[in-house]
Every structure is written in structure tokens, then in C-alpha cells.
C-alpha positions in Angstrom: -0.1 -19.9 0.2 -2.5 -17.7 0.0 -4.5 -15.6 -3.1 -4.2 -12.2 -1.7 -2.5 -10.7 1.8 -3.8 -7.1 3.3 -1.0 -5.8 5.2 -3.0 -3.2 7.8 -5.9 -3.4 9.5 -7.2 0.3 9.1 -9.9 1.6 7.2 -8.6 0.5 3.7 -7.5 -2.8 4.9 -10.9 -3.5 6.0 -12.8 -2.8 3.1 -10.1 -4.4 1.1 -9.8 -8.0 3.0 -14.1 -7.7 3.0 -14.3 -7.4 -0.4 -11.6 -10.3 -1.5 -12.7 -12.6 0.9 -16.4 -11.8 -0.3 -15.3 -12.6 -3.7 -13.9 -16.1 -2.9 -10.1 -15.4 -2.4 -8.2 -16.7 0.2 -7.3 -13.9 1.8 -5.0 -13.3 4.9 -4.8 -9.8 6.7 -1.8 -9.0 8.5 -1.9 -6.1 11.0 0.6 -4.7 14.4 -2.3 -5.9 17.1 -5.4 -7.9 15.9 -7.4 -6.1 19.0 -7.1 -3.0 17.0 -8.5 -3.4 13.6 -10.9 -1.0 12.6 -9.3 1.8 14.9 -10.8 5.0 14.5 -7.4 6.6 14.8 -8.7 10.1 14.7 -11.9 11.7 15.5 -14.8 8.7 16.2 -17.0 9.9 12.9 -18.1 8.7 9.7 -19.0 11.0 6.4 -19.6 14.9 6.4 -19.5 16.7 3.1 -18.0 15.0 0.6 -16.7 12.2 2.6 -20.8 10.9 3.4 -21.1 11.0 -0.3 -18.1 8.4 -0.3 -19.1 6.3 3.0 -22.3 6.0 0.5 -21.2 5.0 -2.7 -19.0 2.4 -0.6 -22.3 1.0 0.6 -24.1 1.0 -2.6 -20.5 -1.1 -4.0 -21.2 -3.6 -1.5 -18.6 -2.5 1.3 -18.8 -2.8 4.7 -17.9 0.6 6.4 -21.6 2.3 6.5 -23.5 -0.8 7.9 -20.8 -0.8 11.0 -21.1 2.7 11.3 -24.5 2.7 11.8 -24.4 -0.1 14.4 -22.2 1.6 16.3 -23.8 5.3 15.9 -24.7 7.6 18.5 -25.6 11.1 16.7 -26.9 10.8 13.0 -27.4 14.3 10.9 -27.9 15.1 7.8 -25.1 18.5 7.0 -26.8 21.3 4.9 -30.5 20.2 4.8 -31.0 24.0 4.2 -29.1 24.0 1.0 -29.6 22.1 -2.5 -29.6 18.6 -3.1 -25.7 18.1 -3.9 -24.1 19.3 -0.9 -26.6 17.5 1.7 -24.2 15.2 3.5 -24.9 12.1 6.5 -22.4 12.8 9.7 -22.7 10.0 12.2 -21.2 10.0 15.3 -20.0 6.9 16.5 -18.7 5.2 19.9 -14.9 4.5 19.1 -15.3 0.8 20.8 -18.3 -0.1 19.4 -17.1 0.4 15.9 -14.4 -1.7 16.4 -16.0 -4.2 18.1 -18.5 -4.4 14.9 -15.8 -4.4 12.4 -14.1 -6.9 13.7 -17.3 -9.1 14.2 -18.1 -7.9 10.4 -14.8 -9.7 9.2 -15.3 -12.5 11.6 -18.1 -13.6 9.3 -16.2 -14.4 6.8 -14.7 -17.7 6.0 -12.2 -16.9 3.3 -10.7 -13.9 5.4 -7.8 -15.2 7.9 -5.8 -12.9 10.3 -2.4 -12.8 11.6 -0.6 -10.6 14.2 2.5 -9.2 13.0 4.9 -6.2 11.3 5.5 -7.0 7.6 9.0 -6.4 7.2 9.6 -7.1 3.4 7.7 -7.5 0.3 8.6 -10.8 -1.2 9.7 -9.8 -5.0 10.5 -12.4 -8.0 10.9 -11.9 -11.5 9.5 -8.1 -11.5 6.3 -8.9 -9.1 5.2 -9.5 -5.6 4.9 -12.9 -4.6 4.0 -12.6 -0.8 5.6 -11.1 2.8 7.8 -11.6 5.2 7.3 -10.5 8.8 9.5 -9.0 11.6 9.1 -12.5 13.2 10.8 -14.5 10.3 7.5 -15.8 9.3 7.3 -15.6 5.3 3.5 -15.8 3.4 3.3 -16.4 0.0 0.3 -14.6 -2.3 -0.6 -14.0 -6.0 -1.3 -10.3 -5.0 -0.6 -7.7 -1.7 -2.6 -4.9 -0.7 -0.7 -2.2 0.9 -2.8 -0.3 3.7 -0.5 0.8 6.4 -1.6 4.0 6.5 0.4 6.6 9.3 2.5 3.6 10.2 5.6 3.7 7.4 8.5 5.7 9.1 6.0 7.3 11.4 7.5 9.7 14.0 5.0 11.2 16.7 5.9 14.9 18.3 4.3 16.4 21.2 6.3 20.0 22.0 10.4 19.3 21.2 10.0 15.4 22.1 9.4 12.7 19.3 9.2 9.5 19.0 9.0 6.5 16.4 5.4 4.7 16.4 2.8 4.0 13.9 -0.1 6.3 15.8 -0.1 6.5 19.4 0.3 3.0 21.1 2.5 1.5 17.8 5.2 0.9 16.8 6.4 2.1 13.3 7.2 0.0 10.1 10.8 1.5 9.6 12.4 -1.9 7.5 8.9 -1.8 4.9 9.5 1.9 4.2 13.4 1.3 3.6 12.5 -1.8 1.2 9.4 0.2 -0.8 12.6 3.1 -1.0 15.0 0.8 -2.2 12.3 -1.3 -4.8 12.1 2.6 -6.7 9.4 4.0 -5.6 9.5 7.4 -4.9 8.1 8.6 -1.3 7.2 11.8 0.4 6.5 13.0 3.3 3.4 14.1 5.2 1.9 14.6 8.6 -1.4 14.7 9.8 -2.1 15.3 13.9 -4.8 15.0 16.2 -6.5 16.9 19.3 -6.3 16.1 23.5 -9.1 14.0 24.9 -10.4 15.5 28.0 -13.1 13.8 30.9 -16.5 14.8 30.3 -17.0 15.3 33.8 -14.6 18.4 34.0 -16.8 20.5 31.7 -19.3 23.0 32.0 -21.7 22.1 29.2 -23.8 25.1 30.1 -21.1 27.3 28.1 -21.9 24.9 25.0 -24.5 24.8 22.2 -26.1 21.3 22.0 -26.0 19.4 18.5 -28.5 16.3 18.5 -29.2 13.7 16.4 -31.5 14.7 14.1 -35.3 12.9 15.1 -35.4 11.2 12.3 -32.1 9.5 12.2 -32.0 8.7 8.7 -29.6 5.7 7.9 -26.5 5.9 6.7 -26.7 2.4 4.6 -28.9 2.1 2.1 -29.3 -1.4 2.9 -29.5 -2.0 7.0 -31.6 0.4 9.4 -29.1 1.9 12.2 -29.2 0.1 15.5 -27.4 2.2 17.8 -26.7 1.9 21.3 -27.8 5.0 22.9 -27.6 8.5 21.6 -25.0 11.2 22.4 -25.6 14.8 21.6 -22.1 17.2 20.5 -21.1 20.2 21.9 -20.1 23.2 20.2 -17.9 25.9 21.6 -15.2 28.6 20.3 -11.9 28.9 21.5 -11.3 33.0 23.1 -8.5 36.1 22.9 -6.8 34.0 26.0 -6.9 30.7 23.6 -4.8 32.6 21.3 -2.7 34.8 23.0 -1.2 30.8 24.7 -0.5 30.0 20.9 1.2 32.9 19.9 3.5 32.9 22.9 4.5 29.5 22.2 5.1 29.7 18.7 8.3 28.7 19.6 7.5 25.2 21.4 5.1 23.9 18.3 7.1 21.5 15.8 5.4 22.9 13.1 6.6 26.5 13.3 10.4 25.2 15.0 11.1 23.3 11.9 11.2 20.5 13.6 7.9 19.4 11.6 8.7 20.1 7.1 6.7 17.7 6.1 2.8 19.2 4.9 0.2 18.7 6.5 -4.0 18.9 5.7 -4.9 21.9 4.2 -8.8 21.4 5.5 -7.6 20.4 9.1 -5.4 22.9 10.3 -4.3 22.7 14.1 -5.2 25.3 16.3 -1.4 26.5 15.8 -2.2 26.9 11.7 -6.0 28.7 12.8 -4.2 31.1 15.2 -0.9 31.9 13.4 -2.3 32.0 9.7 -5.9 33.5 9.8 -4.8 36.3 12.7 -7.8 38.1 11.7 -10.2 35.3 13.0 -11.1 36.6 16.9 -12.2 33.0 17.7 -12.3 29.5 15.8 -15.0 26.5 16.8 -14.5 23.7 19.2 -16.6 20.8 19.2 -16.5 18.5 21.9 -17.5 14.8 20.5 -18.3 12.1 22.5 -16.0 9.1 22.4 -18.8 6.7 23.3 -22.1 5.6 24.9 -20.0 4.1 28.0 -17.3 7.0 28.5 -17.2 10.4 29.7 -13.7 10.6 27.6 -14.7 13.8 24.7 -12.6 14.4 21.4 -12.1 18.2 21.3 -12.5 18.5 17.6 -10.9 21.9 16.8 -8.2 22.0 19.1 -5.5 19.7 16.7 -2.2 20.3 18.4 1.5 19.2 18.6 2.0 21.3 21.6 4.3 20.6 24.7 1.7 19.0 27.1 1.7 21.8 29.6 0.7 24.4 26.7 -2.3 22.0 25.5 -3.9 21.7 28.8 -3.5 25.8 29.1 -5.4 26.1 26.2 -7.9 23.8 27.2 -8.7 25.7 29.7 -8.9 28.7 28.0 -11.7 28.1 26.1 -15.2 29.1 28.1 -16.7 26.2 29.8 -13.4 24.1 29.8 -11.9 25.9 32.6 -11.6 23.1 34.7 -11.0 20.4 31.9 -9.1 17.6 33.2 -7.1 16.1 29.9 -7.2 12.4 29.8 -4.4 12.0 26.3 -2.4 14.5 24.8 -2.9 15.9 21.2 -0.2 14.8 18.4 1.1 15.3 15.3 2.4 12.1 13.3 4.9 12.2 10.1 4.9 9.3 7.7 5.8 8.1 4.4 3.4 7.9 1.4 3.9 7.1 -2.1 2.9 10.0 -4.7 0.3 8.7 -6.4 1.3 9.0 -9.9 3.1 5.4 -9.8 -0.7 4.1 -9.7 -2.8 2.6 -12.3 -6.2 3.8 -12.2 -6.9 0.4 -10.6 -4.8 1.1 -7.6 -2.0 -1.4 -8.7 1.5 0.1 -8.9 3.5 0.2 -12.1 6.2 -1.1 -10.6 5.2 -4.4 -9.3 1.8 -5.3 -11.1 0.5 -6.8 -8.5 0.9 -4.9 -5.8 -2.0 -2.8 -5.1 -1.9 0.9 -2.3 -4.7 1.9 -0.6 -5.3 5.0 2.0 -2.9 7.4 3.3 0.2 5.3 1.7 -1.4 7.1 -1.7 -1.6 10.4 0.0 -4.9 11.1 1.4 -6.4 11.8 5.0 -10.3 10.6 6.2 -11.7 7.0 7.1 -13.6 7.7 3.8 -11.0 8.4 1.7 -9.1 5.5 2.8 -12.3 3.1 3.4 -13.0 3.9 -0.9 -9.3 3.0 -2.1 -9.5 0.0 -0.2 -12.9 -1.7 -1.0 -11.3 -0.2 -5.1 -8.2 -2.2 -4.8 -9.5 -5.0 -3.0 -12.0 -5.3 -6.0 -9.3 -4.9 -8.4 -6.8 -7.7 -7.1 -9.6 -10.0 -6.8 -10.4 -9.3 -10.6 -6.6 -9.4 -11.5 -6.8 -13.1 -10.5 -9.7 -13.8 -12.0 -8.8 -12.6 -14.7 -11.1 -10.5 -15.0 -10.9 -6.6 -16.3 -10.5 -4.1 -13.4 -13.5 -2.1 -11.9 -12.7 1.3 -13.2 -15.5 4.0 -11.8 -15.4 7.5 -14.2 -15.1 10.8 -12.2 -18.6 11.5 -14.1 -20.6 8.7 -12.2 -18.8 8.5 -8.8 -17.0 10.5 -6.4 -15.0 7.4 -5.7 -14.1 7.4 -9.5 -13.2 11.3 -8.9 -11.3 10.8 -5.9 -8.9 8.2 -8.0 -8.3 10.1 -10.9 -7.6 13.0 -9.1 -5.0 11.0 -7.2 -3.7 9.5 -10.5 -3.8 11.8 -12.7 -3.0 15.2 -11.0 -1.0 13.5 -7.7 -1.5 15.7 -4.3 1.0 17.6 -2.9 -1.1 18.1 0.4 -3.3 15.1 2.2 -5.8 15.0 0.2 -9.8 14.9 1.4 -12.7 14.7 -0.2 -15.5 17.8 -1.2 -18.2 17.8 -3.2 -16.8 21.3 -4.7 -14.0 19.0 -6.5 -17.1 17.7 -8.3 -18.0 18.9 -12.3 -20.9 16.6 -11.9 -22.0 17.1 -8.4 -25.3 17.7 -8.6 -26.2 14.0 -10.5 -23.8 12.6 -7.7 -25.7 12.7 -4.6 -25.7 10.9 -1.7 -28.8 10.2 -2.4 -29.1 8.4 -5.4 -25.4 6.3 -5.1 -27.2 3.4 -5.1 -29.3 3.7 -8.4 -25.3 5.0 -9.8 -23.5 2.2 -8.7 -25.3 -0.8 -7.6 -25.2 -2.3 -10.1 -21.4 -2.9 -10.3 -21.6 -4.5 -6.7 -23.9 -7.1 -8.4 -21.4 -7.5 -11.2 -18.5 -7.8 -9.6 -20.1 -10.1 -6.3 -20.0 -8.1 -3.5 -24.3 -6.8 -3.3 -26.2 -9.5 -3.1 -29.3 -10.3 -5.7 -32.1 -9.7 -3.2 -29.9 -5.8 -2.4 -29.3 -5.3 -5.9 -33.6 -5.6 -6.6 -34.3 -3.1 -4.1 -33.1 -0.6 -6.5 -34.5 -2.0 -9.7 -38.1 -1.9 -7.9 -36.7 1.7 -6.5 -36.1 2.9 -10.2 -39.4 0.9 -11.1 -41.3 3.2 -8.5 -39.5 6.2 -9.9 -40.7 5.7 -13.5 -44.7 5.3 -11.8 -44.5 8.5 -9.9 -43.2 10.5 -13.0 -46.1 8.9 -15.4 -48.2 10.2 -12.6 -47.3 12.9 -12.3 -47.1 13.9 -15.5 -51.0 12.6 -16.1 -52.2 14.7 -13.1 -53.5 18.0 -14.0 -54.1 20.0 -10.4 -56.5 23.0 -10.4 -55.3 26.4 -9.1 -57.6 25.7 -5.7 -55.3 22.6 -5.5 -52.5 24.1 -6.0 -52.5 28.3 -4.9 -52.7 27.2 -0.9 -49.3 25.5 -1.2 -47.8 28.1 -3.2 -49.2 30.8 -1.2 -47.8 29.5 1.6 -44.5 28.9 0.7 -44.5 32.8 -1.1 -44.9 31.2 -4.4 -46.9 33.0 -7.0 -50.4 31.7 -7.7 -51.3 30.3 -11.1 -54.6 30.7 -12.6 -55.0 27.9 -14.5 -54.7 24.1 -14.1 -51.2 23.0 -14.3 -49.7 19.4 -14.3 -48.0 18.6 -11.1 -44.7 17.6 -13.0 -44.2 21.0 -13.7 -45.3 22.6 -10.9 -42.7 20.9 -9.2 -39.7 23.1 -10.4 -41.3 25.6 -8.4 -37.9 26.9 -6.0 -39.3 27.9 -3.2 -41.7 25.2 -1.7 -39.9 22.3 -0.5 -40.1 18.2 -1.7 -42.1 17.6 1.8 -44.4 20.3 0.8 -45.4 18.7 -2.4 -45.4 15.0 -1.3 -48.1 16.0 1.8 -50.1 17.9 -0.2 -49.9 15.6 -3.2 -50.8 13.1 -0.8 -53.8 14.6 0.7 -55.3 14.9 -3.4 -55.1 11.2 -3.5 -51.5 10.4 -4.9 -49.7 8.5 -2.3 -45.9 8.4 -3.2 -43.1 6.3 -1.6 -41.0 9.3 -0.5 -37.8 8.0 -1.2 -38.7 7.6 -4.3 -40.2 10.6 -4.7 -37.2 13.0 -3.7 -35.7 11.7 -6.9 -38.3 12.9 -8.8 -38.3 16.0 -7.3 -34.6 16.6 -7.7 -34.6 15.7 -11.3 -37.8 17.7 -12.2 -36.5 20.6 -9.9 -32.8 20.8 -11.5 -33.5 19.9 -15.5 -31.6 22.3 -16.7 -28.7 21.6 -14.5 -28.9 18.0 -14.9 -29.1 18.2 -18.6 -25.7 20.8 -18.6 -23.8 17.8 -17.1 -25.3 15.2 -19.2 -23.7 16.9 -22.0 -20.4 16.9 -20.2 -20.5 13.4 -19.3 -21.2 12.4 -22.6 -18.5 14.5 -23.8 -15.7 13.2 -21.3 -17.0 9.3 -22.8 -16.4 10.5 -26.2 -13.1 11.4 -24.9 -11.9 8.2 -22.7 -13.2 6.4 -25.8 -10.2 7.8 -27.4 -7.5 5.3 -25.9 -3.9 6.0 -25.6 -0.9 2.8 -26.5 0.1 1.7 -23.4 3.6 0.6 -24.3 3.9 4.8 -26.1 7.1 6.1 -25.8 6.4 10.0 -24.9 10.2 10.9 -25.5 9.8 10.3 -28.7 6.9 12.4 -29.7 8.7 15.7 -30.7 5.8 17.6 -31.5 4.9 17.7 -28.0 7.0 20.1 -25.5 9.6 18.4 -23.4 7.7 19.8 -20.3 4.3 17.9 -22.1 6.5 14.4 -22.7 7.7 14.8 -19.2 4.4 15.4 -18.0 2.6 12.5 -19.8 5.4 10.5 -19.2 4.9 10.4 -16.0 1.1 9.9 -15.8 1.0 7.7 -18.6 -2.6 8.5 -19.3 -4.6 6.0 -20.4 -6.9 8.0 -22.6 -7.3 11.6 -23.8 -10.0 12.7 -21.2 -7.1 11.9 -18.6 -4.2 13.4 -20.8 -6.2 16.6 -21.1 -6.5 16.4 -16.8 -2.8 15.8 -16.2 -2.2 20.4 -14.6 0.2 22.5 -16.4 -0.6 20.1 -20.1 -0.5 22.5 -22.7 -3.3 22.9 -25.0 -1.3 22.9 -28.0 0.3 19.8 -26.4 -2.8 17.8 -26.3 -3.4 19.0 -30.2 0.1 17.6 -30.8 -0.8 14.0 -28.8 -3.3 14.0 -30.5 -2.3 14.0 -34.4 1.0 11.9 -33.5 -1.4 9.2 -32.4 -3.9 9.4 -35.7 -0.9 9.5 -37.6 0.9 6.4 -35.8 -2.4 4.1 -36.3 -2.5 5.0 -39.9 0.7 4.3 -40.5 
């Protein structure tokens, strides 16, 4: 008998198994092949825009994914370092084995985590809950709680050109008999695919038609708490597909699943296959390709751009259409891959299901596509069923201090009807979320709940310590205009004439933090510069900040207004019938969600409301 069982060994299931095992809960994982946990199914990256952000806030929780990434990293960059603060992003590259290799060691650490090789089959259900698994073996594992990550693998069916096949992602089988049980329990499933590009030999390209991406010199770490130790480095290539590319697709619009029919179910809007670029967006002469390495010991390249379900023959055509891949030599075929998920509606913020209180989904099973995306839910729900035990209340993260607190909500509260991925654009409070500040956000619940250690969690009390010293400063320090004209004049500032205090002086747009922090250094004020881009940002973007403040305190007022659980929303008839249906099937927990749930009338929320005042004075 065991506490909690992780059925998949993805992304989610990883963070999910690490953070109950980490709490104290006996925990047993059960994946298809115990050689493959922590697959990088897709591309071999972590973060980007929006998804860095998460990858982040994950670290600064406690979880696992950004301290493997960066053992196993071969390229780090920062995306948009030429734009503001909010949209600045980490991107590491990382070799595919490696990662795997580190994850798995990662987990092997643990002593409260055990692992079993095996297909689930069937939840175990009695008296209205989950109370363990059965596998395909007859083996049968009893557990106080389940955390469903399977990701691609329920009902999956693979398509290359007309041929398909059953399998869980390329190498796997599918779970067929746990899809047909979650069907039969109630819940209500949908369909989406997701697909990925060919591999091709390194040796067979002609990197001179390619722009070089390196790491950037500094290779800043993706973990707020562990300095990267990579292997090697790896540089990416960046390409564009031609007319030829194109004119391939169009003529075998006919052979690609997705335009055939044979393919209904919807895939991700913000990873299109080449078929989507070409068909769609006609207008586009050319579309990027960028060839990632898998690894420090391969010569195998992901060609990032090229996302295809393609007969085989077409694929390797337009391989070798683009410039500098016409002798590519393709070592696996792209792939598209249909599965089942679970609309995410039938979740509790917490990530457990309605249904069966304690059963928790996380990753693509709720709808979602990314490492990140799934790598959040589960380190969330894994979190959450540890707490559920304990007894404890769940971790719930607002959409107004996280993006992992967005991310759910969004899920929860307005459902996806596409795979959904992370951007920093979905964000009304983007500009206080940053990447770089997630751990001064949310640290401090990773101490609260046990997952960041004490000596971590002081790190950033001596961070916002160091914070507080440089704004006294700086707000003390009165520079003269000889100070401070040669900076300004050299960043195309206007000059003052008078002495100013540096605080101020900071909001200055066009001079840059480094500016500021060398030449503040060179008048005697030696700053730790971590600390000091906070500063910076905060002095820089007052106005801004202080706009969202008043909308975060705003949305607490609101989810301080809470909503009866047990409310019967067929029975408020001041509401619409489209509003009860509506909040009926949320079941909002508050009015800040109630007011979030698309298509909710105005006049409906009004109506909530009153018929709750009226209820609790009754």
C-alpha cells in the first residue's frame, strides 16, 4: 500500500513523484519503460517565452526540472534581451540523453519515491474515490491518492502519410483499456494531436548555408539555486525553408492526414507543421528552420520547423529542399500523434477531479502542449495530493502572482479548446511576473509547503535584504551633473543641470541597467548586480508596476468574495439559463473566477451576485 501512485513518467510525472516523495509520502511511479523517464518526447529544450518564465517559477517552488536542465545544457540564451524586462525569457538547449540520464539519477535520490515497470490498465474505484491501480500484468497497488500524467499515451494513434498506428509516442505502446475506463467513470474526453519533425545526420549538412546561434558568453543559469554544469556546448542553426519547400507541400496536400481528414482532432495553434505554415499563411515566401542539436555525443539534429505527418518519401523531399540540406540523410521520420485528454473544466483549481476527489491530472491529459506546461501541473498536483493527506489546505497560486497560477485558472476556469501553451501576453500582470524575480514571488511557498530547503529559502531573504540597502542608497546619493551628463550623453540621454539623486535618475529609458551599475560603480557604490536589476526594474517601471498593483488588489478583494460550494446554479433564476449552465459547469469558487468563466454576462454576474447577499442574509 502505498500513499500516492504517479502513473507516467513524463514531465509531470516527474515533478509530481519529486515533490511527494520530497514531502514524506510513499510514493510509487508507474511508467511503460523505466529506461525512459524524463523523455524529452519533442524537441530536446527547456523554457522560451513564457514557458522559461514557468521552468522558473518551478525552481523557485522547489521542483526539479530547471536544475536537470541545466546539467544537461548545451546552448543557454536569454530570448529578447533587446526588449523590456517582462518578455526576457531563458532557452536552454539540452542533450536529449543527458537529461534523462539526470532525471532519472535526480529521482534516484530519493528514498520515499519507488518505481515500477508497467501499463496501468484500471483505476481502482470504491465508494466514490480512487483507491489505487491495476496494471496490464494483473498486478493491483493500492494508494490514498493517483496522479494521472500519461500525457500523448491515452488512445494515442501515430500517422505518417495514410499509415497509422496505435502507440503512446514513437517506440510505445498506447493505453487503450485506461482511456475506455476514464470514458466509462464520466468524464468527458476530447481529442487532440500534437506532431513532431524528422531527425536528420549532422554530417549530411552544409552548415555554411546556416546562420549560427551560440550560447550566449555568459551562460546565465537557468536555476536560481545550482550553477549549470554542462557537458560541452552546441551552437543552433538557423535556416528558411524555399519556393521548392513549398511547392512539395502544396502538391501533396492530398497525402498529409491533416488536410485528408484522416487527422479531426485540433492541433497547437503556436506549432503549426510545415503543412499548416504552407497551406494557411500562402503569403509567407519562406518560414524558419532551425536545426537543434540532439546532443554533445550525436551528429543526430532536430529540424525544428519542419513539423510533419507526411508520407516518408515527401519528408525527405522537403528536407532537401531547403538550402544547405540538399544532401540531408534523415535518420527518423516526422509524426503526428492523436490522443485523449480530459477538458479541463472537471478540475478543481488544485488539479483534483470532481469526480473522484482524489484523483489528481497533470500535463497534456488536461489539455496542454510543452515540457513546461506539463512539468508546472505536475510539481501543482503533486503538492496538492501530498497536502490532501496531510490534511492540509491545497497550494493554490493566484493568476496575479504566478504564471503557474495563470496557467491553471486559465485551464479551469475558461477550458482550451486548442493545446494550450504558455505566453507571457496571456499575462494582466506580466510585468511584476518576471523571470527574474520568481524566486522573491514564490519561494516562500516551497519553504511552507517542504520542498526548498531553509538554507535556499535565505538566499532570497538576504536577496530582498540587499534590495532594501541598494534602494536606501540610492535614494541618499545625490550625483552631480559631471557625474552623471557622460552616461546620459552617451546613451543620447538629455543632460541635467543640476544634481539629481541616482534613484531617480534611474527611470531614465534609454541607458541601460549595466550602464548605471558600471558607472555607479566607478563613483564608489558597489552593487550586487542581481540585486540591483530589481531595483532598476522597479524604479524604471513605477508607474506600470503601481497600474497592476491596483489590479491585484482588486482581483483579492474579489476572490475574497467566496462562492457555496454545494450552490445549486439551476436554481438561481435571476441568472440566464446560458449564465447557470455556464457557472454550472465551472463551479467557480469565487467571484474573481465567476467574472473569468468567457461568454458570462455582465448582468449575470450582478444577478450571482445579489442571489448570494440575499441567501447569507436570509
Amino acid at each position: 500500500m502505498f500513499e500516492v501512485i504517479v502513473v507516467g513518467g513524463g514531465h509531470a510525472g516527474c515533478e509530481a513523484a519529486a515533490a511527494l516523495a520530497r514531502m514524506g509520502l510513499a510514493t510509487l511511479m508507474i511508467t511503460i519503460d523505466l529506461d525512459r523517464i524524463g523523455e524529452m518526447s519533442c524537441n530536446p529544450a527547456v523554457g522560451g517565452i513564457g514557458k522559461g518564465h514557468l521552468t522558473r517559477e518551478i525552481d523557485a517552488l522547489g521542483g526539479i526540472q530547471a536544475r536537470v536542465t541545466g546539467r544537461a545544457g548545451i546552448q543557454f540564451r536569454m530570448l529578447n534581451r533587446g526588449k523590456g524586462p517582462a518578455v526576457q525569457a531563458p532557452r536552454v538547449q539540452a542533450d536529449r540523453e543527458l537529461f534523462r540520464i539526470e532525471m532519472q539519477r535526480e529521482l534516484g535520490t530519493l528514498e520515499s519515491l519507488h518505481l515500477y515497470q508497467g501499463m496501468v490498465a484500471e483505476l481502482l474505484v470504491s465508494g466514490g474515490d480512487v483507491t489505487g491501480v491495476r496494471t496490464e500484468d494483473g498486478n493491483q497497488f493500492g494508494a490514498r491518492a493517483v496522479v494521472l500524467a500519461t500525457g500523448t499515451f491515452l488512445d494515442g494513434l501515430i500517422h505518417i502519410g495514410r499509415h497509422t498506428r496505435p502507440a503512446g509516442r514513437a517506440g510505445d505502446p498506447p493505453s487503450n483499456q485506461l482511456a475506455r475506463q476514464m470514458r466509462e467513470l464520466g468524464f468527458e474526453s476530447g481529442r487532440f494531436k500534437t506532431g513532431t519533425p524528422p531527425r536528420i545526420d549532422g554530417r549530411s549538412v552544409d552548415f555554411s548555408r546556416f546562420e549560427p546561434q551560440h550560447s550566449d558568453p555568459e551562460r546565465a543559469s537557468i536555476s536560481f539555486w545550482e550553477e549549470p554544469r554542462p557537458p560541452g556546448t552546441r551552437p543552433c542553426w538557423v535556416g528558411h525553408t524555399r519556393t521548392r519547400t513549398h511547392e512539395i507541400v502544396l502538391d501533396h496536400e492530398a497525402d498529409s492526414p491533416l488536410y485528408s481528414g484522416q487527422i479531426e482532432a485540433r492541433g497547437p495553434r503556436y506549432c503549426p507543421s510545415i503543412e499548416d505554415k504552407v497551406i494557411r499563411f500562402p503569403q509567407n515566401p519562406r518560414h524558419q528552420v532551425f536545426l537543434e542539436p540532439e546532443g554533445i555525443h550525436t551528429t543526430e539534429l532536430y529540424v525544428n520547423g519542419l513539423s510533419t505527418s507526411m508520407p516518408i518519401g515527401v519528408q525527405l523531399s522537403m528536407l532537401q529542399s531547403v538550402d544547405g540540406l540538399g544532401q540531408a540523410r534523415m535518420t527518423k521520420p516526422g509524426y503526428a500523434i492523436e490522443y485523449d485528454y480530459y477538458p479541463p473544466h472537471q478540475l478543481r483549481a488544485s488539479l483534483a477531479t470532481r469526480l473522484l476527489p482524489s484523483l489528481f491530472l497533470a500535463g497534456q491529459i488536461n489539455g496542454t502542449t510543452g515540457y513546461e506546461e506539463a512539468a508546472a501541473q505536475g510539481l501543482v498536483a503533486g503538492i496538492n495530493a501530498a497536502r490532501q493527506l496531510q490534511g492540509q489546505p491545497p497550494l493554490l497560486l493566484s493568476r496575479a502572482e504566478s504564471y503557474i497560477g495563470l496557467l491553471i485558472d486559465d485551464l479551469v476556469t475558461r477550458g482550451t479548446d486548442e493545446p494550450y501553451r504558455m505566453f507571457t501576453s496571456r499575462s494582466e500582470y506580466r510585468l511584476s511576473l518576471r523571470q527574474d524575480n520568481a524566486d522573491l514571488r514564490l519561494a516562500g511557498y516551497g519553504h511552507s509547503v517542504g520542498l526548498l530547503p531553509s538554507d535556499l529559502y535565505d538566499r532570497t531573504q538576504r536577496k530582498l535584504e540587499r534590495i532594501g540597502e541598494i534602494k536606501a542608497c540610492l535614494t541618499d546619493t545625490l550625483l552631480t551633473a559631471e557625474q552623471v551628463n557622460p552616461v546620459l550623453e552617451a546613451w543620447e540621454s538629455p543632460a541635467v543641470d543640476q544634481p539629481v539623486r541616482a534613484l531617480k535618475i534611474l527611470k531614465r529609458p534609454q541607458v541601460p541597467c549595466s550602464a548605471w551599475l558600471e558607472a555607479l560603480s566607478a563613483f564608489g557604490h558597489e552593487f550586487n548586480q542581481e540585486s540591483f536589476v530589481q531595483v532598476w526594474v522597479e524604479c524604471k517601471y513605477d508607474g506600470y508596476l503601481a497600474r497592476e498593483e491596483r489590479k491585484r488588489l482588486e482581483l483579492r478583494r474579489m476572490e475574497g468574495a467566496r462562492l457555496p460550494d454545494g450552490i445549486e446554479y439551476a436554481e438561481l433564476m435571476t441568472v440566464s439559463l446560458e449564465g447557470r449552465e455556464k457557472l454550472d459547469r465551472v463551479r467557480p469558487v469565487n467571484l474573481a473566477q465567476a467574472a473569468r468563466i468567457p461568454g458570462l454576462r455582465v448582468s449575470d454576474l450582478g444577478a450571482l451576485v445579489i442571489e448570494i447577499a440575499r441567501r447569507r442574509s436570509a
